[in-house]
N, C-alpha and C positions, 0 to 999 in steps of 0.2 A: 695051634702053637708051632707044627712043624712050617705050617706058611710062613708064620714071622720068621722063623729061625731061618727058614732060606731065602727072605728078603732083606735080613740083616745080613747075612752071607754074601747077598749078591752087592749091596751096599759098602759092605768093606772093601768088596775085591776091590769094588768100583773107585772107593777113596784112595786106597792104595796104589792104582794105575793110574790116576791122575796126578798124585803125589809125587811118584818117582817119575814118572815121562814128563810133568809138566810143571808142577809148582816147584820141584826142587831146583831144575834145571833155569827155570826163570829167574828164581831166588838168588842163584850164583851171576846170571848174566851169562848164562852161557847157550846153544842151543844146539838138538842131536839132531837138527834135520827135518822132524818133522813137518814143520812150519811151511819151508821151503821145497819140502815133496807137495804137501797139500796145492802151496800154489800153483805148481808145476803143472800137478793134474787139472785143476780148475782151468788157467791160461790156455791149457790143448781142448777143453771141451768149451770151453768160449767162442775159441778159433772156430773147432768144427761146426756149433751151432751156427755161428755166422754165416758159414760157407751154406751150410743148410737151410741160411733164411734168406739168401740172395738167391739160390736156385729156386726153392719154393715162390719170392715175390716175382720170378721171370715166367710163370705158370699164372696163368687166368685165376683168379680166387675172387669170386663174384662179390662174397660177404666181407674180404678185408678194406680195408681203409688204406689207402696211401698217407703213410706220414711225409712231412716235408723235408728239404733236404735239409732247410737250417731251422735253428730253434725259432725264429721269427714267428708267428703270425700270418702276419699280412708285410706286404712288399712297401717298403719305404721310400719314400720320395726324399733327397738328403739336401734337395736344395734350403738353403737358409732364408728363413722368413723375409727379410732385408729384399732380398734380388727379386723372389716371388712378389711381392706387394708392388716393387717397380716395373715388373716387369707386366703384369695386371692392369699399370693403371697408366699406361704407354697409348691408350685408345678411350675412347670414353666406354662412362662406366657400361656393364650389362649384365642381367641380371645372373649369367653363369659364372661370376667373380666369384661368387659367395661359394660356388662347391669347393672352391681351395681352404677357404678355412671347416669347411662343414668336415672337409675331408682328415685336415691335421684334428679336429675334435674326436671324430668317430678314433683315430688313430690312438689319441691317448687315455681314448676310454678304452678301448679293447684289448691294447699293450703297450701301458707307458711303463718307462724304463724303472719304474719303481716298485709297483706293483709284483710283479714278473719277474723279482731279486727275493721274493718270501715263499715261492714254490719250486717246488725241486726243481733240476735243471732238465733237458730232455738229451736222453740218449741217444746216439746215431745209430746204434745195433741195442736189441736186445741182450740182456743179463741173464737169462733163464730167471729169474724173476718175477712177481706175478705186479710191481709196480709198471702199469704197461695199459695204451688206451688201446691196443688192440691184442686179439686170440694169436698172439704169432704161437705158441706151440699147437695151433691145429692145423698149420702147414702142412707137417708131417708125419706118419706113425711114429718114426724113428725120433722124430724132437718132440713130440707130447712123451713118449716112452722116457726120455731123459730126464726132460722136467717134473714128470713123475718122479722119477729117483731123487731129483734132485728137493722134493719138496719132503719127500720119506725123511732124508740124508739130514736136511735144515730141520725139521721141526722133534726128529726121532732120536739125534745122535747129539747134531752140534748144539741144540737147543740146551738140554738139559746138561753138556760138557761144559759147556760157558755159563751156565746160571749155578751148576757148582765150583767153578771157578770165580766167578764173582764173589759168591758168599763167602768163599775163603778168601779173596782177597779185601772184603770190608772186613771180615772178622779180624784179621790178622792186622788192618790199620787200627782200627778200635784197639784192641785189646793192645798192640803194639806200642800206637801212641800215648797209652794211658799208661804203662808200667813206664815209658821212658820218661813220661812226665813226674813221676815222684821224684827222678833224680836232683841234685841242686844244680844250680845253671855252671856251664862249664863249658869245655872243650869236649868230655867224653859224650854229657848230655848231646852236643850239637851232631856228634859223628854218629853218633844212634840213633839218633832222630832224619837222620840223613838216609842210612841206613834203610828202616823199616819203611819212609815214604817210597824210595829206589826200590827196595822189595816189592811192597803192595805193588805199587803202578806198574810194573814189569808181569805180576801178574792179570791185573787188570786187562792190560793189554790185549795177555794170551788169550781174556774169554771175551775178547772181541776176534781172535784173530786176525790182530794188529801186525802187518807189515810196515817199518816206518824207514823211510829211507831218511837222515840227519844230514845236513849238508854245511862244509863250511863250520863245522864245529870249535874250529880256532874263535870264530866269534859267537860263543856261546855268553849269556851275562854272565856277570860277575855280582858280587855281593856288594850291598852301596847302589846298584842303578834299580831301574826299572826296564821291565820285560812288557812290549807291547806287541800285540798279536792282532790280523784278523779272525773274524768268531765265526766260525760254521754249527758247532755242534757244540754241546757240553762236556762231551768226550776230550773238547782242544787240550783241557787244563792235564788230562792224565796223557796225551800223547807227549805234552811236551816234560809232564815232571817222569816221563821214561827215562830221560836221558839227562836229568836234572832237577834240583829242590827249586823249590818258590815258594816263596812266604804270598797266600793267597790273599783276597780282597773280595769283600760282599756280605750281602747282609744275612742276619741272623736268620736259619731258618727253624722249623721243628720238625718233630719226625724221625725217621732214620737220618736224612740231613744234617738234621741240628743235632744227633747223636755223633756224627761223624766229627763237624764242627769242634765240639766243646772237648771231643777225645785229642784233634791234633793241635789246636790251640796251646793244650798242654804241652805239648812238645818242640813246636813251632810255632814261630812269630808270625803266625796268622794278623789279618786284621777283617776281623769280622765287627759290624754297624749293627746296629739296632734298627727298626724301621724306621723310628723318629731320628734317628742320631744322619743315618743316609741322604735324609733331604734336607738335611745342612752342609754346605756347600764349603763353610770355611770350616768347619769342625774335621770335614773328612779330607782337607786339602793341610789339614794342620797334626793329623794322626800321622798321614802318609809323610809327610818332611820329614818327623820327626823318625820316623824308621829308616828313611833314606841316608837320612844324616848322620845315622850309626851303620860304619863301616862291614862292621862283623854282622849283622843281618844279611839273610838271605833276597835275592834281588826279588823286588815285589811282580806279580806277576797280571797284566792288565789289558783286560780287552775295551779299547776306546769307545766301541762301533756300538757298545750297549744290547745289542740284540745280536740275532742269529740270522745270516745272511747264506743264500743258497749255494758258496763255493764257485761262486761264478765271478764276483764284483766286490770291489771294497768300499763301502758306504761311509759317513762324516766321521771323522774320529772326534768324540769331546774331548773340548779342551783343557778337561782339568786337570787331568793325568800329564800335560805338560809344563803345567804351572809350578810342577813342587819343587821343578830345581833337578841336578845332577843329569847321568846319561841317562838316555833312553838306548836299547838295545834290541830293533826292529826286529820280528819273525813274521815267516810269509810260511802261511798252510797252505796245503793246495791235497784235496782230496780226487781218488779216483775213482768216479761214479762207478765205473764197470761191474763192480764188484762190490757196491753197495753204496746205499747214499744216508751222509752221516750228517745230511740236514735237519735240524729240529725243526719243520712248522709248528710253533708252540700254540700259536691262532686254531690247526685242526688237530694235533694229537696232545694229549695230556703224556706227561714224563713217561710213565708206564706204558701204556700205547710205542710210545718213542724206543724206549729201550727194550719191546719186545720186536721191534721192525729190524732195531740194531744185530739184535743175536739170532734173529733167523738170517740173512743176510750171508755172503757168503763170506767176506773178510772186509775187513778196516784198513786199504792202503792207500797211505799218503805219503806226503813229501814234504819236507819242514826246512827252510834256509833260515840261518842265523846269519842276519845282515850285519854287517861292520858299525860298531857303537855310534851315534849322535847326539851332539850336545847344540843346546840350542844357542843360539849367535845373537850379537848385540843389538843388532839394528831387527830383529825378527820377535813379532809377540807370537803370543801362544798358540793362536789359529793358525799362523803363518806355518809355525814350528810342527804344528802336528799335522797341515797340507802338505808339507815335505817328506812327512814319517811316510803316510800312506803312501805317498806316490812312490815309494821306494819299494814298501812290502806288493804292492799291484802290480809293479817292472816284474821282481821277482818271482811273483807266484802266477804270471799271467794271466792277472783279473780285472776286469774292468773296475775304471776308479770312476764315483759317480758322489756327487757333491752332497746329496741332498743324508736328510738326517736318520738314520735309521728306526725313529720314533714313531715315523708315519706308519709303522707296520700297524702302529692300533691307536692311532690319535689322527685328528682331520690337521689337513694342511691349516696354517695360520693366517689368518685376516691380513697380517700385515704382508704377508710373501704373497696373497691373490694381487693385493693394490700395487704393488712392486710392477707387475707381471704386466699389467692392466698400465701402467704408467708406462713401461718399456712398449710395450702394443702402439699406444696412441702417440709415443716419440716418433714414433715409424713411420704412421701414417701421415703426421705432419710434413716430416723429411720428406718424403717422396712423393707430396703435393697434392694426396687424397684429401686434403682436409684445408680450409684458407684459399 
């Protein structure tokens, strides 16, 4: 009995100091520093292990690995198929022609540009970290000693500070949006409802310790458009309702999920699908008009790209999301690996896996531009209109724009874009008088 009694003891302290240093102070919007001591220390032990792991690689170390200088692979030849094939067939044929295509093959089996956007991205320095293809903390006594501390630090303090931050901040949306959801619909209903999502997600945040820098926030949406984003993580939707509400979009789930769901639907003009209802195309393009086209809703909030792309690149945006009409009101994420990588591969970790990489990690800092509103133009359809969204959020968030559909991360390319590819090939070879 006396054990429990001072494990219940040590658990109140515990709720209590988290409450008054953190969840109160989240709650108001306001912060005592903390946050920004933490990063402080962290940025000066980053620096120093850097400095620690250039001296260390300038020392013979028989068993490490040289990483390369850039993320590549392998070194790219950037001439364009077109000049290559003319310039090849300026002599008559021989048989060493063929290594130039053997050569672009082997290149996009090993690292085509598509592939290599669904795993994390590669760091230029080490993170103290153990996401790493080499021992860099056995460089030194001094840097395995850190990283020791540092792995004590993540799995002993922050681990369990942040998964009790979490619970309190699902509890607090549940239970929040549910009491607000009794209310009758209204103005007081909408500012409460406002309210307790701006609460939770500001705690949320803290049990990521979430740094988020907001940019340009004069163009923040408004109520009446649409919020389009690129998608890195599923964390995107709580960084950006930190600093504002969105009436969300997706399908129904169960679980804690679907508890979540059916609590703030009460509250908020969600639109949540059914699994049947999602793969109707006009059903869900005829839900979303009709919320658009009431002013007083909150702006809907919509990642095109459909999946989760590694923070590097911004992949095909679908086009349905620009079909319904009214603004679109571009955001560009841009996360900072340094300090943890807030990519989901959903292909090798299951959510849980995911979000226990998230909170061992050391912080969640990112960077969010709210681009100036767009409306789509007369003479422009919908692909047009949503190649122009992207190429605005990718200027902004400096990411590579790449055309192709973010659906290959687990479906094979399509018959009809091989024969495309295969037709464009044999155009070429005609042109330049390999063939006739």
């Amino acid at each position: 009995m006396e054990v429990l009694w001072a494990v219940g003891q040590v658990g109140a302290v515990w709720l209590a100091l988290v409450f008054v240093f953190i969840v109160l102070p989240s709650a108001l919007g306001v912060s005592l520093g903390i946050s920004e001591a933490y990063m402080w220390v962290l940025v000066k032990t980053l620096e120093w292990a850097t400095i620690r792991l250039q001296k260390g690689v300038k020392k013979p170390q028989p068993q490490m690995l040289q990483t390369p200088a850039a993320n590549g692979i392998i070194e790219r030849d950037e001439t364009p198929m077109e000049k290559e094939i003319a310039r090849l067939h300026r002599a008559d044929f021989e048989f060493s022609h063929i290594f130039y295509f053997c050569r672009k093959g082997f290149e996009a089996i090993v690292e085509d540009e598509v592939t290599q956007r669904f795993s994390s991205e590669e760091l230029l320095s080490w993170n103290l970290l153990t996401r790493t293809n080499v021992d860099f903390h056995y460089i030194s006594l001094r840097l395995t000693v850190v990283w020791v501390i540092g792995v004590i630090v993540r799995y002993c303090f922050l681990l369990p500070l942040r998964f009790t931050l979490a619970a309190i901040g699902i509890t607090s949306m549940i239970v929040g949006t549910t009491v607000v959801g009794q209310l009758p619909n209204g103005s007081v209903k909408d500012y409460l409802s406002e309210v307790v999502h701006l609460t939770c997600s500001r705690i949320l945040v803290r049990a990521l310790s979430g740094t988020i820098h907001y940019h340009n926030k004069e163009n923040r949406p408004q109520k009446g458009g649409i919020c389009v984003a690129n998608h890195t993580s599923p964390i995107d939707a709580i960084i950006l309702t930190n600093d504002g509400c969105y009436a969300m979009v997706g399908q129904v789930h169960g679980g804690l999920m679907g508890i979540i769901q059916r609590a703030t639907v009460k509250a908020c003009p969600h639109v949540w699908f059914e699994r049947s209802e999602i793969k109707d195309r006009h059903l869900v393009t005829k839900r979303l008009r009709e919320h658009v086209a009431d002013k007083s809703k909150l702006p809907i909030l919509i990642f095109p790209e459909g999946t989760c792309i590694n923070n590097t690149s911004v992949m095909m945006f679908k086009k349905g999301s620009f079909e319904i009409g009214g603004t679109i009101y571009p955001v560009a994420i841009k996360y900072d690996p340094q300090f943890g990588d807030a990519f989901w591969n959903s292909s090798k970790y299951n959510i849980v896996s995911y979000l226990l990489r998230i909170m061992t990690s050391w912080a969640i800092v990112c960077n969010v531009w709210y681009l100036p509103p767009m409306v789509r133009k007369e003479d422009e359809d919908a692909v047009q209109f949503a190649n122009r969204v992207r190429s605005a959020i990718a200027r902004q968030g400096g990411l590579t724009e790449l055309p192709w559909d973010g659906g290959l991360k687990r479906a094979k390319v399509k018959d009809t874009f091989k024969e495309e590819q295969q037709k464009n090939y044999s155009k070429m070879l005609v042109r330049n008088g390999s063939i006739g």
